[in-house]
BAROTI-915200 format. One line per field, with one value per residue (C-alpha): x, y, z. Coordinates in Angstrom, 3 decimals. Layout:
u c(X|...)
v c(Y|...)
w c(Z|...)
***
This chain:
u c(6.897|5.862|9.490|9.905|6.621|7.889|11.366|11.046|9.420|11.612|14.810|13.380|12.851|16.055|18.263|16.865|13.768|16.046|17.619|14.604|15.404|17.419|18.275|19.762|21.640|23.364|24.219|25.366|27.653|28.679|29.687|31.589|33.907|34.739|35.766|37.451|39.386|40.113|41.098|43.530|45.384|45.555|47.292|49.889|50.494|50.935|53.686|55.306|54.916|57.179|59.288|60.407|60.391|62.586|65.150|65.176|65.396|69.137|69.163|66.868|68.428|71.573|70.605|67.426|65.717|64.929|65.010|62.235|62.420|62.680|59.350|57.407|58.689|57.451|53.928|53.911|53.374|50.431|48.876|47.391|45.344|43.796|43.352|41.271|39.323|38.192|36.786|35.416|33.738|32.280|30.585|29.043|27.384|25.928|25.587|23.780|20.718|20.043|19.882|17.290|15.057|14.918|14.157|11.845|9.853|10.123|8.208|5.469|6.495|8.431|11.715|13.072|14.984|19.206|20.816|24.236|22.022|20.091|22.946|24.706|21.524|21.950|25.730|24.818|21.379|24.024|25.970|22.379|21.412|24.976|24.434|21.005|21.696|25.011|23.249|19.853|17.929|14.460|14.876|17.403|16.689|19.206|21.427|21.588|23.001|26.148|26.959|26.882|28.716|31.878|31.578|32.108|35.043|36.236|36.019|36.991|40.181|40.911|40.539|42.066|44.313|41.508|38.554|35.564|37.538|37.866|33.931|33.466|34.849|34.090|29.990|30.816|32.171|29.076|27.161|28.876|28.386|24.847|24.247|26.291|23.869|20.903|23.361|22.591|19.442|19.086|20.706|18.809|15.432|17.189|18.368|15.321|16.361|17.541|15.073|12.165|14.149|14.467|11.268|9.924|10.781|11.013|13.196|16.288|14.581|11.578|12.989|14.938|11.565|9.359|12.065|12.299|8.167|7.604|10.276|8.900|8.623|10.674|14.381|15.177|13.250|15.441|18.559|18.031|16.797|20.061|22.296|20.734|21.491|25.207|25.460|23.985|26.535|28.840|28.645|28.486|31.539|33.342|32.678|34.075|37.064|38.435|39.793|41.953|43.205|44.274|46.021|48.063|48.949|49.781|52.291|53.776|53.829|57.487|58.741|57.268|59.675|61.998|64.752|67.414|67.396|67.727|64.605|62.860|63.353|62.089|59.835|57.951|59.173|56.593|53.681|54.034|54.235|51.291|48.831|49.763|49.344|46.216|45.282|45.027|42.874|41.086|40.008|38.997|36.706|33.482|34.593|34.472|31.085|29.559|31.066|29.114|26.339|26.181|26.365|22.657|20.808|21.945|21.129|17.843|16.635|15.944|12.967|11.596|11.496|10.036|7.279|6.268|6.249|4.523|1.826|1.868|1.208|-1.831|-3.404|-3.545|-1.912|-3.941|-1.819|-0.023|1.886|3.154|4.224|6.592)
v c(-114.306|-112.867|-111.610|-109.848|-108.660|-106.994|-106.640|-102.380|-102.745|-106.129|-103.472|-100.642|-102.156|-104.363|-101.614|-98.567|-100.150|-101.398|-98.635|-97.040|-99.823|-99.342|-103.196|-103.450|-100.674|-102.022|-104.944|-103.321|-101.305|-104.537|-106.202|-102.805|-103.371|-107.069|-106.169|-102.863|-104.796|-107.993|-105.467|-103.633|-106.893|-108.015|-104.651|-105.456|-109.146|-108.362|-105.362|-108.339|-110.449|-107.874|-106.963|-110.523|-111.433|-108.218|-109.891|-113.021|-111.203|-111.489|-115.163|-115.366|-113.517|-115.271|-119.084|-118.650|-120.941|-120.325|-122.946|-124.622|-123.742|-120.028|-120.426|-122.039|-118.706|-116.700|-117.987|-118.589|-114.581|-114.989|-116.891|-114.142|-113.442|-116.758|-116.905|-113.437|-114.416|-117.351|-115.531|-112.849|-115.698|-117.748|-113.800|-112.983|-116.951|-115.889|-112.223|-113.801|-115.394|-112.475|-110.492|-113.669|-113.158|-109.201|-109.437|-112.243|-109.482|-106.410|-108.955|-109.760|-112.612|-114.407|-116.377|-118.917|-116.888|-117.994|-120.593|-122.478|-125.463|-124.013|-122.305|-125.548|-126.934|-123.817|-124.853|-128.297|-127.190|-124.875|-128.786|-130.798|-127.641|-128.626|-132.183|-132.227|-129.335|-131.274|-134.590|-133.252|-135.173|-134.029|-134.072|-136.804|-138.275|-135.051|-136.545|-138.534|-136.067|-135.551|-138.744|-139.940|-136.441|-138.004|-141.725|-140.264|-137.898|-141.127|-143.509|-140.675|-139.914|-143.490|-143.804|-140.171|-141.071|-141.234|-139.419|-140.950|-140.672|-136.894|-136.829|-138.665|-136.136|-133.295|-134.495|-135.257|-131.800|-130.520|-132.489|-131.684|-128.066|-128.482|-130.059|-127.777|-125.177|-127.739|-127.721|-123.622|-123.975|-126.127|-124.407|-121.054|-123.370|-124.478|-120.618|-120.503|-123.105|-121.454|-118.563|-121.323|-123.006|-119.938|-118.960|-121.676|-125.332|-127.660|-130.480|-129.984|-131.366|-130.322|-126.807|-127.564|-129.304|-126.005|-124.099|-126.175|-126.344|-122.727|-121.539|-123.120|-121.155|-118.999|-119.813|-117.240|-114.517|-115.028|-115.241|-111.439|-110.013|-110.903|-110.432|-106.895|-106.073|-107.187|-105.304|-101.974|-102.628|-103.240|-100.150|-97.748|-99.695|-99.189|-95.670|-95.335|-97.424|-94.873|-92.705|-95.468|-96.695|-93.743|-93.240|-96.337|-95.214|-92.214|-93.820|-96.372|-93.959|-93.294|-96.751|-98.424|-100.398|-100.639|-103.409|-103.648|-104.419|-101.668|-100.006|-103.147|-103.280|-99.226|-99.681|-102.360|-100.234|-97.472|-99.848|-101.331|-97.594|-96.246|-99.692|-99.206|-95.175|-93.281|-91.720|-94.923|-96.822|-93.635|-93.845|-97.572|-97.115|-95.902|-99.004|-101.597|-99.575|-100.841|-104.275|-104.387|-103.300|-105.679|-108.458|-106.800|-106.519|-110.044|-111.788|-109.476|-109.961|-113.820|-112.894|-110.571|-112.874|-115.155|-113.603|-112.208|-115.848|-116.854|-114.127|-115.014|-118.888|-117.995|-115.139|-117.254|-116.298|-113.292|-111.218|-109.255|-106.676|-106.830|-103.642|-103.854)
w c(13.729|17.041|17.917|14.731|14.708|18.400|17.484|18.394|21.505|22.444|21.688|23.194|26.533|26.712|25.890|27.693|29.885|32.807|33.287|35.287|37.761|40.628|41.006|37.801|37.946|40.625|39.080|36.218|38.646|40.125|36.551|35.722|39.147|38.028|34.349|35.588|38.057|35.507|33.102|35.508|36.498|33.203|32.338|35.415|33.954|30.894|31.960|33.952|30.635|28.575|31.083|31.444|27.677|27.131|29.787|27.828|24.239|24.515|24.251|22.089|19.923|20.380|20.475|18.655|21.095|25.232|27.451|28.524|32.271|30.852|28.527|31.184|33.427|31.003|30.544|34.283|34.346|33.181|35.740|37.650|34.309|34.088|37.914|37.390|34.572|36.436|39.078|36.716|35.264|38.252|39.334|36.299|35.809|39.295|38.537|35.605|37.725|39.817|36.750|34.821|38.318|38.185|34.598|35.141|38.288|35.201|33.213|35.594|36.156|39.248|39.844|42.455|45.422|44.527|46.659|46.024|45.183|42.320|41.388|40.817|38.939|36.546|35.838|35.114|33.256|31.009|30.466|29.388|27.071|25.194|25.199|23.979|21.233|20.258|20.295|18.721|21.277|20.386|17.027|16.768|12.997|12.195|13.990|11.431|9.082|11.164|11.737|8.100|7.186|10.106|8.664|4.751|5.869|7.426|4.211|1.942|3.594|3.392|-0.187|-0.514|-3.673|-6.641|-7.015|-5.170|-2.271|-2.505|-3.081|-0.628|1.967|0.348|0.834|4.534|4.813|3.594|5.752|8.332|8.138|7.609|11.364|12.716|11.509|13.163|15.849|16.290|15.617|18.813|20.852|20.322|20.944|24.116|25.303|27.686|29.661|31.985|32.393|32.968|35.438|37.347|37.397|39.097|40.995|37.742|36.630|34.548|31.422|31.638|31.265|28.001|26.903|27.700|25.814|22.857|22.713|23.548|20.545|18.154|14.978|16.643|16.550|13.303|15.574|18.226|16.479|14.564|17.717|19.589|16.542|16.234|20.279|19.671|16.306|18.175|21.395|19.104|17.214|20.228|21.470|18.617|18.901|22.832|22.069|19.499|22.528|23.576|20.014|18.972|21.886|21.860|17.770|18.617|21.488|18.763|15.621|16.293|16.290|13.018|11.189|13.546|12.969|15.848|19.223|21.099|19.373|19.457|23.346|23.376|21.544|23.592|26.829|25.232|24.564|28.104|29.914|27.389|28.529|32.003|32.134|33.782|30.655|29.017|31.672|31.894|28.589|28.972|31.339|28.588|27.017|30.112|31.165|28.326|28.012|31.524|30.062|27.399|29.613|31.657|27.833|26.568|29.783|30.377|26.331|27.376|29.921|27.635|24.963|27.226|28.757|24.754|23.774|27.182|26.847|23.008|23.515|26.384|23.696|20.706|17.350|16.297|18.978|17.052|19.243|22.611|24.791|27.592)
***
């Protein structure tokens, strides 16, 4: 496979090539400042969160149930979190192309200049990719596999009480995992979607059909190339979070096991003063730095993986190393 036959120099360049580049390194400044500042007001909301559940605790404790005007007050504190996230979300999607079109110039190659309008295509490009993964479209006889797998879960369930029943369900489970596997499958030979359509003018489809052509053979290559990047982030993150967890033990040691009330209530006061602290968010920030740059590697790994199987398809098969 030409990825795995690549897979140092693909890792290589995705994890450490982009830093070189001014561009990206503003981006990846830019996707630090959104987490930093979701992360902060999620802090604050979830102080207001406690503070308010402690006030109710009380009643709790002495009805054993809170009304229902007090629970949705309570979950209403949160609202600022999911208003947050949302934006958070809606930046990085369009944080997302300009980083696709930067990697796309790093490869050689070009991409479309951003507008709302294409934009909007990539949002409802990201809505086809699911429906024609999900629905197998071109590859649809597997389709049949799913749907036979949700027709026996159906029969067996009605004829639960004796044993071909039970079978009967137990093969639809079974087949049921199995397309959801195919389901994967199709959605990894669908990922470049989007990196085609931003490289130049072409029709939504046409883009999921140039991905699912030019992957072909491919899918397994792609999958352990992008497991491997999250297993490597993962590690390093792992490694800067430690600060920060041991911290927050530390803060709690003293109030394991506790049974009443009062400690209860101090012991949650300590949790909420050591998340909101300056030491603590100090020692997040290594950890959000790299959360934002995991979000520049797995968006940039889907140009490079394009242009290798772009310059691979043009070459011919006897290509057998790329360098970035």
């Amino acid at each position: 496979m030409i990825i795995t036959d690549n897979l140092g120099a693909l890792l290589t360049e995705d994890l450490f090539g982009w830093l070189k580049d001014k561009t990206m390194l503003i981006y990846l400044a830019i996707a630090f400042v959104i987490s930093f500042v979701t992360g902060i007001v999620s802090l604050l909301v979830l102080n207001d969160f406690f503070q308010y559940l402690m006030k109710l605790m009380p009643t709790l404790v002495e009805k054993k149930v809170l009304p229902i005007e007090e629970v949705l007050n309570l979950f209403g504190t949160l609202s600022p979190v999911f208003a947050i996230s949302s934006v958070q979300g809606i930046i990085i999607f369009v944080l997302s192309y300009f980083i696709i079109k930067r990697g796309l110039e790093l490869a050689g190659l070009k991409g479309q200049e951003f507008s709302i309008t294409r934009i909007i295509m990539v949002f409802i490009l990201q809505i086809l990719t699911s429906i024609v993964a999900i629905l197998s479209i071109y590859r649809l006889k597997w389709l049949a596999i799913g749907f036979f797998g949700f027709v026996l879960m159906i029969i067996g369930a009605i004829f639960s009480e004796n044993i071909i029943g039970l079978l009967l369900i137990s093969i639809g489970i079974i087949m049921i995992i199995a397309y959801a596997i195919i389901v994967v499958i199709n959605y990894i030979r669908l990922s470049l979607g989007t990196i085609i359509f931003i490289e130049k003018d072409r029709e939504l489809m046409e883009s999921l059909k140039m991905s699912w052509d030019i992957t072909k053979g491919n899918a397994l290559g792609i999958l352990i190339i992008s497991v491997a990047v999250s297993l490597i982030i993962g590690a390093f993150s792992y490694i800067v979070s430690m600060p920060s967890t041991v911290y927050l033990q530390g803060t709690m040691l003293g109030f394991t096991g506790v049974k009443d009330l009062a400690a209860f209530e101090m012991s949650f006061q300590a949790m909420i003063a050591a998340l909101t602290s300056p030491l603590y968010i100090i020692l997040l920030i290594p950890v959000i730095i790299l959360s934002a740059y995991e979000i520049i590697t797995l968006t940039y790994l889907l140009p490079l993986i394009y242009k290798l199987l772009k310059t691979k398809g043009k070459s011919g098969s006897n290509q057998e190393t790329y360098h970035f």
